[in-house]
C-alpha positions as CSV (number, residue, x, y, z in Angstrom):
1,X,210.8,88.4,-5.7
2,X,207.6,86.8,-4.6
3,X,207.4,82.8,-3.0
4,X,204.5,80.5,-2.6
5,X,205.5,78.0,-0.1
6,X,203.4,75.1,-0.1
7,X,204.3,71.9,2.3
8,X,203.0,68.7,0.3
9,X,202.6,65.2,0.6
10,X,204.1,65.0,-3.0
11,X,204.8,66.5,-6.4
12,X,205.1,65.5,-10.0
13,X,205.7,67.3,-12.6
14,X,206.7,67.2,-16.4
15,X,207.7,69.9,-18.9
16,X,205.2,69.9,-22.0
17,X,206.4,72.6,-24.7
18,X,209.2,75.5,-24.3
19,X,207.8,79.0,-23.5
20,X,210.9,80.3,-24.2
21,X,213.2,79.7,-27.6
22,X,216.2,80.8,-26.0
23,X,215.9,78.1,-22.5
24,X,218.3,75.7,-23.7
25,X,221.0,78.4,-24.2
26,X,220.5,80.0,-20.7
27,X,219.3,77.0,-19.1
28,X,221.1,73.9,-20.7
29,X,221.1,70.4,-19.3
30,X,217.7,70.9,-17.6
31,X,215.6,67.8,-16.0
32,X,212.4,68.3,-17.7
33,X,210.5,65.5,-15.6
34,X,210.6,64.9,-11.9
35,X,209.1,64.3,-8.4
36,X,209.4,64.8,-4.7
37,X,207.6,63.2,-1.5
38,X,206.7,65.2,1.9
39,X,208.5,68.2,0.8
40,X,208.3,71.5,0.7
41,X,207.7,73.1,-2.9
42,X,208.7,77.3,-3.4
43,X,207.2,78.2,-6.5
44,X,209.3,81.3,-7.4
45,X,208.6,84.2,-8.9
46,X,212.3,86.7,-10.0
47,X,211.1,90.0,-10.4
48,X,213.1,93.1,-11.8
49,X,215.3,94.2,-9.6
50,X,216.1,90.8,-8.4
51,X,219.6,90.4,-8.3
52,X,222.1,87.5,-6.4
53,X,221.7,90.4,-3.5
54,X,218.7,88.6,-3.1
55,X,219.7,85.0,-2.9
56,X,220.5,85.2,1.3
57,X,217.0,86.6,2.5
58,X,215.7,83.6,-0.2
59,X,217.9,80.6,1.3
60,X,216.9,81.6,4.9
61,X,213.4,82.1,4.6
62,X,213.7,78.6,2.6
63,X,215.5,77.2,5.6
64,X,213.0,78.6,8.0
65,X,210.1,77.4,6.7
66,X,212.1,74.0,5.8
67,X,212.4,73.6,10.1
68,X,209.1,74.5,10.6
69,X,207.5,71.9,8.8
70,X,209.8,69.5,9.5
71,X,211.4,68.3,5.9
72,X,214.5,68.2,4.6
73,X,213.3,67.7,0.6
74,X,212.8,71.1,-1.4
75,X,211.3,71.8,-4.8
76,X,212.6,75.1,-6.1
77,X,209.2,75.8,-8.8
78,X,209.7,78.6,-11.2
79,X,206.0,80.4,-11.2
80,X,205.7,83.5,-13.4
81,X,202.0,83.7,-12.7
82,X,202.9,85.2,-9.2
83,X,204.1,88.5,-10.9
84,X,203.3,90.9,-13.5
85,X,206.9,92.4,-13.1
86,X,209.3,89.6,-13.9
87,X,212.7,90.0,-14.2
88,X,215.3,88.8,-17.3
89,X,215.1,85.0,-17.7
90,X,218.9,84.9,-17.0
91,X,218.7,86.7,-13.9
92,X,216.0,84.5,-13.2
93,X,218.0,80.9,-13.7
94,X,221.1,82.3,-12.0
95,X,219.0,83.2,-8.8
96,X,217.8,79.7,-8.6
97,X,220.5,78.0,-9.6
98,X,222.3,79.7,-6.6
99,X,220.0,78.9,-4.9
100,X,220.0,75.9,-5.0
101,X,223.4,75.6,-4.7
102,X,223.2,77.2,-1.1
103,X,220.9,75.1,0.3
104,X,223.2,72.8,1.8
105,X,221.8,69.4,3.4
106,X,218.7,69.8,1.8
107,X,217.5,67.5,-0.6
108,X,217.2,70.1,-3.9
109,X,214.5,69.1,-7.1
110,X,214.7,71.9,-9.1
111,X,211.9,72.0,-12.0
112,X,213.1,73.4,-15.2
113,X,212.8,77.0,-16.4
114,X,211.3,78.4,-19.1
115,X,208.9,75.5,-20.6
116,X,204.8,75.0,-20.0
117,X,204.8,72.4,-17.7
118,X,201.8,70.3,-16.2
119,X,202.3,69.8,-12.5
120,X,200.2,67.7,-9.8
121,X,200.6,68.1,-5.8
122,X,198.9,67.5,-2.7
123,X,199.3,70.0,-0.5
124,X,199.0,69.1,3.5
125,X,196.2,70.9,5.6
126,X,197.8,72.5,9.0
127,X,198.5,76.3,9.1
128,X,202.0,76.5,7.6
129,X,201.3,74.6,4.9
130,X,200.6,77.2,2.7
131,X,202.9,80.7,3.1
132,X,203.6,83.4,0.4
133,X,207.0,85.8,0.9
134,X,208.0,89.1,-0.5
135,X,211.5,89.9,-0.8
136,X,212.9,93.3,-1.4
137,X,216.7,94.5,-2.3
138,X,216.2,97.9,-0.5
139,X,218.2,101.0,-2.0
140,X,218.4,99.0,-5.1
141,X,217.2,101.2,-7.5
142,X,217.2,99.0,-11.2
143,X,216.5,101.6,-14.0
144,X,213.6,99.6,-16.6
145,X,215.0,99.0,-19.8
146,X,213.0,100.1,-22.9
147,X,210.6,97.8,-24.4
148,X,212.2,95.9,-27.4
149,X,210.2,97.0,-30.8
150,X,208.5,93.2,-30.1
151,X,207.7,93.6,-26.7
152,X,205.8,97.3,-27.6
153,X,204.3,95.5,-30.9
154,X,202.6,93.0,-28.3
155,X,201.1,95.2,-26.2
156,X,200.2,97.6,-28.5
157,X,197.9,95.1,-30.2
158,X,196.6,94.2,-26.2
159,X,196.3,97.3,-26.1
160,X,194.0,97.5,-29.1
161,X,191.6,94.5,-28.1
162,X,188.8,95.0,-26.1
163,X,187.6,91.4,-25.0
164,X,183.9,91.8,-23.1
165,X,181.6,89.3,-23.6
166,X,179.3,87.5,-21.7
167,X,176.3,85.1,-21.7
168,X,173.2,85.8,-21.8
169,X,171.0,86.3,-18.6
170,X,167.3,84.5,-17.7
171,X,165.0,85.0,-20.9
172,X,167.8,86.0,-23.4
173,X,168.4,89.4,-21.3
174,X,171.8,91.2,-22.1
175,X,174.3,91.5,-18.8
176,X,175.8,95.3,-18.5
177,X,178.8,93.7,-20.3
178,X,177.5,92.9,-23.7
179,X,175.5,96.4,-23.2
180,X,178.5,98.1,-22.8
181,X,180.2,97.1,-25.1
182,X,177.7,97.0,-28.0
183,X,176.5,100.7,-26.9
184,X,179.7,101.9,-26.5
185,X,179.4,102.8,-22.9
186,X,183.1,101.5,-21.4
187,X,185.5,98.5,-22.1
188,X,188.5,97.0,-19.8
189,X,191.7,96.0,-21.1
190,X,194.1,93.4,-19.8
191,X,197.1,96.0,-20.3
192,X,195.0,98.4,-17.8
193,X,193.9,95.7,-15.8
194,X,191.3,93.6,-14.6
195,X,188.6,95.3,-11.9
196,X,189.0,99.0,-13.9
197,X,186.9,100.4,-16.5
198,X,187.4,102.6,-19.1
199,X,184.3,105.1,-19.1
200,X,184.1,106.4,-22.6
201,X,182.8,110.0,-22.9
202,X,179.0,108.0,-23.3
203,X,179.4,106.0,-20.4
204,X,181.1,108.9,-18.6
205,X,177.7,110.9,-19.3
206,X,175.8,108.6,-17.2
207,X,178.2,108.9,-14.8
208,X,178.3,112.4,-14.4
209,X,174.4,112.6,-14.2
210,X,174.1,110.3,-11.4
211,X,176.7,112.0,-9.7
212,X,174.7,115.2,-10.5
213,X,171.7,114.1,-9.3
214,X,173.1,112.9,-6.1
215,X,175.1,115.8,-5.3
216,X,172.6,118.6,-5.5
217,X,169.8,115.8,-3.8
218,X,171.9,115.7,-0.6
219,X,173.1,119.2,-0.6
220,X,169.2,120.3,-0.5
221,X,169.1,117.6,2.4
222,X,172.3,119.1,4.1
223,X,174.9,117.5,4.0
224,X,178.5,118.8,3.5
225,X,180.1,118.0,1.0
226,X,184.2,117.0,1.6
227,X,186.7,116.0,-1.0
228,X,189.8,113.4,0.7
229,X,193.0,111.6,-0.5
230,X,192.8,108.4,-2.5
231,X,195.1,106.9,0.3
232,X,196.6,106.9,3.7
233,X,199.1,106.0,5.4
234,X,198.8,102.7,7.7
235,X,198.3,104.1,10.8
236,X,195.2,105.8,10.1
237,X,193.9,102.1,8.9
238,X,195.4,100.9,12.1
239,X,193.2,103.8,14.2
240,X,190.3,102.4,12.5
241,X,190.5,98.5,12.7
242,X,190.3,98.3,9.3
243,X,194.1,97.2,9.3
244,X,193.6,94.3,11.5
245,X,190.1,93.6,10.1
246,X,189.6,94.0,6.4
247,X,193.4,94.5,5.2
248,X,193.2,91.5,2.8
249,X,190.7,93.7,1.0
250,X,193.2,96.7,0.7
251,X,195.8,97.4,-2.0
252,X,198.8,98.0,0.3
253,X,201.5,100.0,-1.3
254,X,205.1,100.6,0.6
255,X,206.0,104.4,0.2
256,X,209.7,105.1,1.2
257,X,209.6,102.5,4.1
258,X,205.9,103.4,5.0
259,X,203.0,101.4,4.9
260,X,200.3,103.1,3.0
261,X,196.6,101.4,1.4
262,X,194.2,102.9,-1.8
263,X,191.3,104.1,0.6
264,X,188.5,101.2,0.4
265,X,186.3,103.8,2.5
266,X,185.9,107.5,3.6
267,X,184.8,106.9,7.1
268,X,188.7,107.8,8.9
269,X,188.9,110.5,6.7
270,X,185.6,112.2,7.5
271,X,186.1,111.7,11.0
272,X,189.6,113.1,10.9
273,X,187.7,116.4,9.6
274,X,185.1,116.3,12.7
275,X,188.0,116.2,15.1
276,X,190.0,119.1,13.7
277,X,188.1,121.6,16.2
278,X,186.2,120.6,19.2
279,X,182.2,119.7,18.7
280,X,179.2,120.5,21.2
281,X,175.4,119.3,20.6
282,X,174.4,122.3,19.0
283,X,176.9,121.0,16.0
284,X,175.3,117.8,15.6
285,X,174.2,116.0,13.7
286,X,177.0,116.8,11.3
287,X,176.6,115.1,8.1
288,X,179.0,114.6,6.0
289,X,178.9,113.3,2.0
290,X,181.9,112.9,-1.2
291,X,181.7,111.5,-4.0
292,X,184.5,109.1,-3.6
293,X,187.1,106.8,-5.5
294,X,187.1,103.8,-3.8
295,X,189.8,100.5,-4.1
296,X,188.8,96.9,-3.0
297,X,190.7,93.8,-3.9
298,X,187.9,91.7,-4.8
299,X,189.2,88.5,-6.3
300,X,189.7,88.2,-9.8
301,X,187.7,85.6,-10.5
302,X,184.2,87.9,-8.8
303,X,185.2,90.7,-11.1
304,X,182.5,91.1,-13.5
305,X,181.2,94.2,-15.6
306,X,180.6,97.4,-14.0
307,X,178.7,95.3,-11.1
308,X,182.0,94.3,-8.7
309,X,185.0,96.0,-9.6
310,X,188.9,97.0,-8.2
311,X,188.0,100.7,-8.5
312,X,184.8,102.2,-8.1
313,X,182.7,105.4,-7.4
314,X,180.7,105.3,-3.6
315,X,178.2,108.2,-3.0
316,X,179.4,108.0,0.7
317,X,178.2,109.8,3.5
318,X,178.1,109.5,7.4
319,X,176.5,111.0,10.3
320,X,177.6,111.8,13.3
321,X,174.8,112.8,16.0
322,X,173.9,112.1,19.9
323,X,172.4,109.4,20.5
324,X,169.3,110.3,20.9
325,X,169.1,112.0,17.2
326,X,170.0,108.4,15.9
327,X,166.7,106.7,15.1
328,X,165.6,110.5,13.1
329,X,168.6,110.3,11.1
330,X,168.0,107.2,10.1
331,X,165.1,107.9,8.9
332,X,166.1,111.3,6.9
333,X,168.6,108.9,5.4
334,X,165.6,106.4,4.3
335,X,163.8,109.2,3.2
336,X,166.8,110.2,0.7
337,X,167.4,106.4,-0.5
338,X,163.4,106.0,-1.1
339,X,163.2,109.1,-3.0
340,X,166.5,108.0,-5.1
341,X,164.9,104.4,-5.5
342,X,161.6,106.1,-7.0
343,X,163.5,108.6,-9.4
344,X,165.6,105.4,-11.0
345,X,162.8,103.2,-10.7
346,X,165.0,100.4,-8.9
347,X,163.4,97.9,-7.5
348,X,165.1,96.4,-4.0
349,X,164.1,94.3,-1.1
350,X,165.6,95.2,2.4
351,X,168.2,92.6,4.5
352,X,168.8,93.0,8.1
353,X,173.0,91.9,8.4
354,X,173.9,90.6,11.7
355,X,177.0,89.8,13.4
356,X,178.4,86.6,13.4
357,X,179.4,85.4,16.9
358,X,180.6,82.3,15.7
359,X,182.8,83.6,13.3
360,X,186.3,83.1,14.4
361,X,188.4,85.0,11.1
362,X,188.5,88.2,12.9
363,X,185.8,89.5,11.1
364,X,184.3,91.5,13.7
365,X,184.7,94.2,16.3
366,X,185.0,92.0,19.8
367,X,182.2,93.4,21.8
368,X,179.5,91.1,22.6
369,X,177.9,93.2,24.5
370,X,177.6,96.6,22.1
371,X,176.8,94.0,18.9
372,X,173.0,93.1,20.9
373,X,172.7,96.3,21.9
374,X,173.2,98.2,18.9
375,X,171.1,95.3,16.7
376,X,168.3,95.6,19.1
377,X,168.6,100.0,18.5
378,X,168.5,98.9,15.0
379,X,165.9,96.5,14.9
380,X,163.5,99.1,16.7
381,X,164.2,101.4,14.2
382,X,163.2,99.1,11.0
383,X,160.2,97.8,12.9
384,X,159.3,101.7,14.0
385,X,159.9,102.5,10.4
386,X,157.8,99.8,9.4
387,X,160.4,98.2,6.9
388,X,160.1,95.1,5.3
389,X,163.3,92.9,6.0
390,X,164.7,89.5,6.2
391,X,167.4,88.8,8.8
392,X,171.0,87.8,7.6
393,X,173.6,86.7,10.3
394,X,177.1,87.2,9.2
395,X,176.8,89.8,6.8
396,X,177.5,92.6,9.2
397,X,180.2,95.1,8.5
398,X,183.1,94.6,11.2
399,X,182.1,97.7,13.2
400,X,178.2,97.3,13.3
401,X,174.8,95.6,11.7
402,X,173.5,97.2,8.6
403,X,170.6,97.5,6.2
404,X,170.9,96.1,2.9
405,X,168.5,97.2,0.1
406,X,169.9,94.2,-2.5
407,X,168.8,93.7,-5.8
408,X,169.1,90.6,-8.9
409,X,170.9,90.8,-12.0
410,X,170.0,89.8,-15.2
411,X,171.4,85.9,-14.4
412,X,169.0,85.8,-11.1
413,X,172.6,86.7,-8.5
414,X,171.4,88.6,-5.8
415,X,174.2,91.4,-4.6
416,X,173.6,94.8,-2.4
417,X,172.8,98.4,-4.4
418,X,172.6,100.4,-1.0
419,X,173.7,100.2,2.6
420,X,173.0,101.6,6.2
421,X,174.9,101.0,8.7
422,X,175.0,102.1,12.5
423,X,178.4,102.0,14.0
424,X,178.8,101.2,17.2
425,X,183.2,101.2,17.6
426,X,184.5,103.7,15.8
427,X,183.0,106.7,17.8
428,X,185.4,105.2,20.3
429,X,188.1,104.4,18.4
430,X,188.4,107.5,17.0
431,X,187.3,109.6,19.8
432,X,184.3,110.9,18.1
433,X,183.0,113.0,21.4
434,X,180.7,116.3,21.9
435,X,179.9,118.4,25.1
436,X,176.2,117.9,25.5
437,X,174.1,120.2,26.9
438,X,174.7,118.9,30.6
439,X,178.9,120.1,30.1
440,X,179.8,116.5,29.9
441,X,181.7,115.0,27.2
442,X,179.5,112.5,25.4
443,X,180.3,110.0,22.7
444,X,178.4,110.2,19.5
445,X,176.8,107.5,17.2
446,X,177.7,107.1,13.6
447,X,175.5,106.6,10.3
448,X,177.1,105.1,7.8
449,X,175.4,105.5,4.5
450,X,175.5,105.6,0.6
451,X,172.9,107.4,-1.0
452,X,172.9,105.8,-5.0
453,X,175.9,103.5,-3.6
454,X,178.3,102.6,-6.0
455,X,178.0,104.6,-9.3
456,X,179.2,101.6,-11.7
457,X,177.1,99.1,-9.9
458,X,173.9,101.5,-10.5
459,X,174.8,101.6,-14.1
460,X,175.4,97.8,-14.5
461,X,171.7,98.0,-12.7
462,X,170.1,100.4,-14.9
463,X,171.5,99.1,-18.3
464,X,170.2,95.5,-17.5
465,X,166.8,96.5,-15.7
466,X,166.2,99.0,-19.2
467,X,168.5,96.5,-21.8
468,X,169.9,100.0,-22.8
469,X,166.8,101.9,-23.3
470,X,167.7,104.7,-20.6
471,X,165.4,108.1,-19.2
472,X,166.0,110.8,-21.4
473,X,167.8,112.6,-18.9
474,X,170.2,109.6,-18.6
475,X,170.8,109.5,-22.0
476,X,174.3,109.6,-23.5
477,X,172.6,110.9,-26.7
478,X,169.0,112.4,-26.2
479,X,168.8,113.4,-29.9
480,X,170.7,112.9,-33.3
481,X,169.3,115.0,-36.5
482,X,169.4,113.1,-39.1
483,X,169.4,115.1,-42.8
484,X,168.3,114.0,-45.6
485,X,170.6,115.2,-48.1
486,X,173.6,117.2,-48.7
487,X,171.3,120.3,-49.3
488,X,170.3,120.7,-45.5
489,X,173.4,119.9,-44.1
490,X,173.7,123.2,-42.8
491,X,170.7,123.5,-41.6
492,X,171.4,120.5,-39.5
493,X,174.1,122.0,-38.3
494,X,172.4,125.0,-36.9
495,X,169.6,123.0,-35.5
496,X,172.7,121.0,-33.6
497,X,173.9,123.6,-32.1
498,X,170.8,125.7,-30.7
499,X,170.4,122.1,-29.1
500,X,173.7,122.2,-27.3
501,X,173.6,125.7,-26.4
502,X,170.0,124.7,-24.9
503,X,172.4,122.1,-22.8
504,X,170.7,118.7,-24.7
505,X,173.2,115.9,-25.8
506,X,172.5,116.0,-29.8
507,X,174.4,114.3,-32.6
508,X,174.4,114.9,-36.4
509,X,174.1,112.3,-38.6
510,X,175.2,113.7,-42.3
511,X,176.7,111.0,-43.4
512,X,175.6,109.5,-47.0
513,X,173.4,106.7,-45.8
514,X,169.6,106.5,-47.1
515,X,167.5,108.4,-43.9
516,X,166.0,104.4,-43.5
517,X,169.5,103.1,-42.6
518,X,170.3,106.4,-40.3
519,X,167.0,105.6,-38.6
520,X,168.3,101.8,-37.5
521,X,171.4,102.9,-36.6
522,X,170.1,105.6,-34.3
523,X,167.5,103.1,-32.7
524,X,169.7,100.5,-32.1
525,X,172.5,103.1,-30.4
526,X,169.5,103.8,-28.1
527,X,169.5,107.2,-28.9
528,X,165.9,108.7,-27.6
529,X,164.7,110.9,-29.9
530,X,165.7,110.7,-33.5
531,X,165.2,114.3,-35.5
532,X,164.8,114.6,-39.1
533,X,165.7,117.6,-41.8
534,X,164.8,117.7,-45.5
535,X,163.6,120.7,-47.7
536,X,160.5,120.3,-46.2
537,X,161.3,121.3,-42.7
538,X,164.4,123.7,-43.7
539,X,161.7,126.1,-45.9
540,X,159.3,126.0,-42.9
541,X,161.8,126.5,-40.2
542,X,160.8,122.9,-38.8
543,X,161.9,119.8,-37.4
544,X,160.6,116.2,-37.2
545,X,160.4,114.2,-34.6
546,X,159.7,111.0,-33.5
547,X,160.7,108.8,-30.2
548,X,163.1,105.5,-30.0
549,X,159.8,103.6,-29.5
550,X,157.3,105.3,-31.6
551,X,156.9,105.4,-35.3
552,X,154.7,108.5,-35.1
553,X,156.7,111.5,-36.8
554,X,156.1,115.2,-35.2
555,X,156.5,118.0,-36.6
556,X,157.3,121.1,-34.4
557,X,159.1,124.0,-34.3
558,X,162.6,124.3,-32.4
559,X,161.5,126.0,-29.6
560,X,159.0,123.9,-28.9
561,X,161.1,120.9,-29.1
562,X,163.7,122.5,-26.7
563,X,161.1,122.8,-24.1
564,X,159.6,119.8,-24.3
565,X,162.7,117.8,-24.0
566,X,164.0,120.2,-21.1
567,X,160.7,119.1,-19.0
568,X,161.0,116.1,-19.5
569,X,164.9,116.2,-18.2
570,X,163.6,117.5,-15.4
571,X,160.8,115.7,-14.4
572,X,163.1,112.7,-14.5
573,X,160.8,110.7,-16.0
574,X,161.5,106.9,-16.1
């Protein structure tokens, strides 16, 4: 069962239309219109699972809250929109009903269950005013009942509908969405959820080349690669600050009594690797790097394309060195992100994120002291390095100041591609020491870095920057033969597959559309090169070729093709 408490000034409400054709049956003799002055309204949400059981834990929280505030008038609110996992409706009205039956000496409004109802409240300002609850029957283990052939009819056609659209950006420019979509790159679906993208095996391709690309770039730079759970338990959150500091941000799950969160980083897990054996300088720096699966609770109403998502793909990476190896790792690690912003042709202007000091939401590490310090290391290092930056206060992460290499959309938003950041508290928090070559025990520093950052977000840039019109070597489809007639069909078919042995991403078009109409539909599926067989070329052992953007038609042999379009891949030319 889940509670939003809200201590108002006043209430009104009124039911409009039933949401439910079986209410007056399990809910008769309902007051469909009502009101309630300085009182305390607990919009409930009855989950499955919910039983009577969990009436007492309800009534006492109710009566808690009640005394805190100071009112003796409640508003018991039925709210389904506080849960996706709601329980029978019957369930539902006996729990309240009981409810409200228990809270004696109390002044009870109930508003009715199971209709659409409008509503209006003014909800007071001090810091109890507004408080959510969770309550929990422990050991109650409910077994789901089946979906009813309606129920599976209604999601199967949710299932089915893939609803992605979005406006237009500045000068009629498509957003990642509508590319996506319309190029068949990934779609979301309310029965998966909000904030998670499907990948389609075109969409996937990208994916998998940037991850690639990045991969073997930072192994030739040397870093390790590690591979680390999806989540953790609490304490290892806890070690790390990121419990007391970013948990709103967290999917928290409770595993047999234990707290445990979707990892939103791989900084405590990387550092959990370094301390397995003990380090000296001749270790450092030690550079870790993983391709990681990363979970964020963005709110729902930022969620947007592939640019801010639940889930997401981070090429992370950290650094752990002495002190005085700091200001050359950072600049290895600009050397890598400069090299990456050439090869993907993004274009990216640098911020400076501060500290707030001002902030009082516990958004930062409390340390003064090690804040200047480490923002005057980092600000000799981006003036040493001769970057070009603007200064942001209050955009630092919670454990140190960063660089942010951020980048517009198509709608003219600004949001960050890449980050740096020089940690300054979780060396010591998680005891991230070497023996240096004096046989002391020294603390290190800590890089954090993402090399391509997140993998989606890249994509959302790419796909807008281009409007669809990838590299070759990013290509979902770098060629589709196209045959003119039945007669060659198998000779397209051959030519397909020496280009997949060769490892190029070819389709065959032998459907019974005029070569003109095969044409458009491979231009406007951005497909880069577009390769056409008729008698012509099957007698001579030929192909034709033209490019996306050209209208000039080739002809060449195989061979030649192959290795022209295998250059090409690996020049990574934009």
């Amino acid at each position: 069962m889940k509670t939003l408490n809200l201590h108002c000034d006043y209430i009104k409400f009124k039911a409009l239309k039933k949401a439910l054709k079986s209410v007056d049956e399990i809910a008769p003799n309902q007051k469909l219109e009502g009101e309630s002055k300085e009182c305390l309204v607990v919009m409930v949400a009855v989950e499955k699972g919910d039983s009577k059981e969990t009436i007492p834990e309800l009534v006492d929280s109710i009566k808690k809250i009640a005394e805190d505030v100071k009112t003796k008038n409640i508003v018991l609110y039925p709210y389904a929109h506080l849960s996706s996992n709601l329980g029978k409706p019957g369930t539902a009205v006996e729990v309240l009903n009981e409810t409200a039956k228990k809270l004696k000496g109390f002044k009870v409004v109930q508003a009715p269950f199971g209709y659409y109802k409008s509503f209006e409240l003014k909800v007071k300002g001090h810091p109890l005013s507004e408080l959510s609850r969770e309550f929990v029957v422990k050991g109650n283990e409910v077994e789901e009942a089946e979906l009813s052939k309606e129920e599976r009819a209604q999601m199967l056609r949710k299932l089915s509908k893939v609803k992605m659209q979005a406006p237009r950006g500045k000068n009629d420019l498509k957003s990642n969405v509508e590319l996506g979509r319309d190029l068949d790159l990934y779609i979301v679906n309310e029965i998966v959820g909000p904030g998670l993208p499907l990948l389609t095996p075109k969409g996937a391709t990208i994916k998998r080349e940037i991850e690639r690309f990045t991969t073997d770039e930072e192994l030739k730079r040397g870093y390790e690669y590690t591979s680390t759970p999806i989540m953790a338990k609490s304490d290892l959150f806890k070690i790390s600050g990121h419990w007391q500091h970013y948990k709103k941000d967290m999917f928290v799950l409770n595993i047999e009594g234990d707290d445990y969160a979707l990892r939103p980083m791989t900084c405590p897990f990387q550092f959990v690797l370094y301390k397995r054996k003990p380090r000296t300088y001749k270790d450092l720096p030690k550079k870790y790097a993983e391709i990681a699966t990363l979970y964020r609770k963005e709110q729902s109403g930022e969620l947007r394309g592939l640019t801010r998502l639940w889930q997401f793909t981070l090429a992370d990476g950290h650094i752990i060195c002495t002190p005085e190896q700091l200001e050359e790792e950072f600049g290895k690690v600009m050397d890598l992100i400069n090299y990456i912003i050439k090869t993907f042709g993004i274009e990216v202007w640098y911020r400076f994120s501060k500290w707030g000091p001002d902030n009082k939401n516990n958004k930062y590490v409390d340390n003064p002291k090690a804040w200047e310090a480490t923002q005057k290391s980092m600000k000799k290092i981006l003036d040493n390095a001769k970057i070009n930056y603007v200064e942001a206060d209050d955009e630092a992460a919670f454990y140190g100041p960063k660089l942010d290499l951020q980048y517009k959309d198509v709608y003219g938003k600004e949001d960050t591609l890449i980050t740096i950041q020089i940690d300054f508290a979780l060396p010591e928090k998680f005891g991230l020491t070497y023996l240096a070559e004096d046989g002391k025990e020294k603390e290190a520093m800590v890089i954090h870095r993402s090399s391509t950052g997140a993998t989606e977000r890249i994509i959302a840039y790419l796909l807008e920057k281009t409007q669809g019109n990838l590299p070759l070597w990013l290509s979902p489809i770098q060629a589709r033969i196209m045959t003119m007639n039945d007669d060659v069909k198998d000779y397209g078919k051959e030519i397909k597959n020496k280009l997949m042995e060769s490892g190029i991403r070819v389709e065959l078009d032998n459907s019974n559309e005029s070569i003109g109409k095969k044409a458009r539909n491979a231009i406007v599926d951005k497909v880069f090169y577009l390769v056409t067989v008729g008698e012509k070329e099957k007698s001579g052992g030929k192909i034709a070729v033209r490019g996306r953007a050209s209208k000039e038609i080739t002809t060449m042999d195989l061979d030649e093709f192959i290795s022209k379009l295998k250059e090409e891949i690996s020049s990574k030319t934009l």
